[in-house]
N, C-alpha and C positions, 0 to 999 in steps of 0.2 A: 665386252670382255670382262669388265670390273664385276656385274652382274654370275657371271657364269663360272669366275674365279673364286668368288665368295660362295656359291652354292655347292662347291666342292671343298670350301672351307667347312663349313657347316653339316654336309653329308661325312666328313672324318672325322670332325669331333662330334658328332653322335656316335659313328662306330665306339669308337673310344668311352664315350659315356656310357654306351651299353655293356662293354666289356671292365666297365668299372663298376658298374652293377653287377655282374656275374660274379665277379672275384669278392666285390663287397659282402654276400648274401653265404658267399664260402668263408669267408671270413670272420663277420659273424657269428656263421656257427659254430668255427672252432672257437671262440670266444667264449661262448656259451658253454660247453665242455668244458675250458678249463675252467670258466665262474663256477661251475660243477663241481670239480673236483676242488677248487678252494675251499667249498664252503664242508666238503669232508677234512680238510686237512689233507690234502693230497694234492700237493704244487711243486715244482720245480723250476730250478733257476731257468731252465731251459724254456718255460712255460709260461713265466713273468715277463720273459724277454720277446719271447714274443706274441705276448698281448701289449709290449709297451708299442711295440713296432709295428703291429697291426693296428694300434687306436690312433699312431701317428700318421700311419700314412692314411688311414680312413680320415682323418679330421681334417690332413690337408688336399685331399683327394674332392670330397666331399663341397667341400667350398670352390673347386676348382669349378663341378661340374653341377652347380649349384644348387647343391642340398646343403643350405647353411642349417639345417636342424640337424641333421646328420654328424655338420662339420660340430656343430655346438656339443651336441654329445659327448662324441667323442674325442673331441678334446679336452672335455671336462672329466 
């Protein structure tokens, strides 16, 4: 039972892990846009805010589902 309880622990935190790579990979790219438009001078509060809040929850996300390079990144 312990066996087969834990192989359904493991099969949901993959889903999970994979749908943190999806949203991660979206993420990033809007990252990347606004690095874009930073480096024209074209940022907004609205656009700082959330790059602060997308590199938080990547960095703590990341270490969760263990890409500590990922997590190191972006929390740096």
């Amino acid at each position: 039972m312990a066996l087969e309880s834990t192989g359904k622990i493991s099969s949901r935190l993959e889903v999970l892990r994979q749908r943190f790579l999806e949203r991660a990979k979206e993420d990033i790219q809007q990252l990347r846009t606004l690095a874009e438009k930073t480096r024209r001078g074209e940022f907004s509060a609205d656009g700082l805010l959330f790059c602060y809040q997308s590199l938080h929850k990547l960095s703590g996300s990341a270490g969760t589902f263990g890409l500590p390079e990922l997590a190191r990144i972006s929390h740096s």
